[in-house]
Steps between C-alpha positions, in 0.01 A plus 500: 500500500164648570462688844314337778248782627271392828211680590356473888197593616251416817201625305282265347349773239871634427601122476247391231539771249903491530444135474290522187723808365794240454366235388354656213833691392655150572256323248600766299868501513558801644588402859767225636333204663728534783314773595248415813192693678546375856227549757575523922275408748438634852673209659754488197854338670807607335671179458754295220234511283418860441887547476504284211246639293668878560877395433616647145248705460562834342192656622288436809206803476284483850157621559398482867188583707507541819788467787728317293802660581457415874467155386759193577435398117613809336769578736654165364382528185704834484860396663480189246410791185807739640775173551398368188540872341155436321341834442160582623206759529236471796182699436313492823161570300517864616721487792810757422651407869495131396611540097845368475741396249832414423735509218187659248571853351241758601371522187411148424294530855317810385380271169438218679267689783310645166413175389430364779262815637344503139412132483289289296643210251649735281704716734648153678615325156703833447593472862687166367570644190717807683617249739686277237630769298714587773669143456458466127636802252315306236171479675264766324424795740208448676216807501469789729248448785155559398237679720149291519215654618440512915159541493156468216239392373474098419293379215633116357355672098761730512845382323692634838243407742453859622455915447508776727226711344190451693307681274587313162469126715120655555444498168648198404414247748192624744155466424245795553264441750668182668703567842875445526671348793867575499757218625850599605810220450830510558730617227720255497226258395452680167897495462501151521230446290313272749128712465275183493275641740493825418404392123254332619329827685480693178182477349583504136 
């Protein structure tokens, strides 16, 4: 029987692209459908109901903003994890006094803070990937995490959408004699590949 791996977040970004992450590995076989993406809210109410979609899983990986810890939610949400001996990692999106985990070996939280810190679509389908070969010796082995790029230079022509040599973007893409207005976005955007307005900016 195929593991049942849960992922939890409260950020929206985080949510879509571990959202979109498994379903594509589950269109492509490569991921259980029992495994869920589950998004909290602020006013979030631990109840029956989250209780039920947690129960049997073999995996519930947490990423947190915020004061979550301090919450009512996650204080029940963590008894119900330890008395129902499912394991767990909390990544408190930077917060070491608020990372937790239980029943995860130390090494398996090291790889899954490196995809996680790395991001970007590839990074989070090996974040699955990693996850289920823990459960499944016949699951390939997913790859190592992958550094992306924190900061360039954004052109849509260019097969990876950026460069960090200033000089050689010059050449390629400015014109002589016209000004250039620089625009700053968030990295995250380009990760996600949502750059709609920022392709429209470039004057081609």
């Amino acid at each position: 029987m195929e593991s049942k791996i849960i992922y939890m977040t409260n950020i929206d970004r985080r949510y879509f692209m571990m959202r979109r992450a498994l379903s594509e590995l589950i269109a492509d076989g490569e991921m259980p459908a029992s495994s869920l993406v589950l998004k909290t809210e602020d006013g979030s109410v631990w109840g029956a109901a989250w209780e039920e979609k947690l129960r049997g899983s073999s995996l519930v990986m947490i990423r947190f903003m915020g004061n979550t810890i301090r919450t009512k939610f996650w204080t029940a949400c963590m008894h119900f994890l330890s008395r129902e001996g499912i394991p767990y990692y909390m990544d408190a999106a930077g917060s070491a006094e608020e990372e937790c985990a239980e029943r995860v070996a130390a090494k398996d939280i090291e790889a899954l803070k490196a995809y996680s810190f790395y991001g970007g679509l590839t990074n989070y389908k090996n974040l699955w990937l990693y996850v289920r070969a823990l459960f499944n010796q016949d699951a390939p082995a997913a790859d190592a995490p992958s550094p992306i790029c924190w900061a360039g230079l954004y052109h849509p022509g260019m097969e990876k959408k950026f460069m960090t040599d200033l000089s050689l973007y010059e050449k390629k893409f400015l014109h002589p004699g016209r000004p250039t207005v620089g625009l700053l976005f968030y990295r995250d955007e380009w990760i996600r590949d949502c750059l709609l307005y920022e392709s429209d900016a470039v004057d081609e």
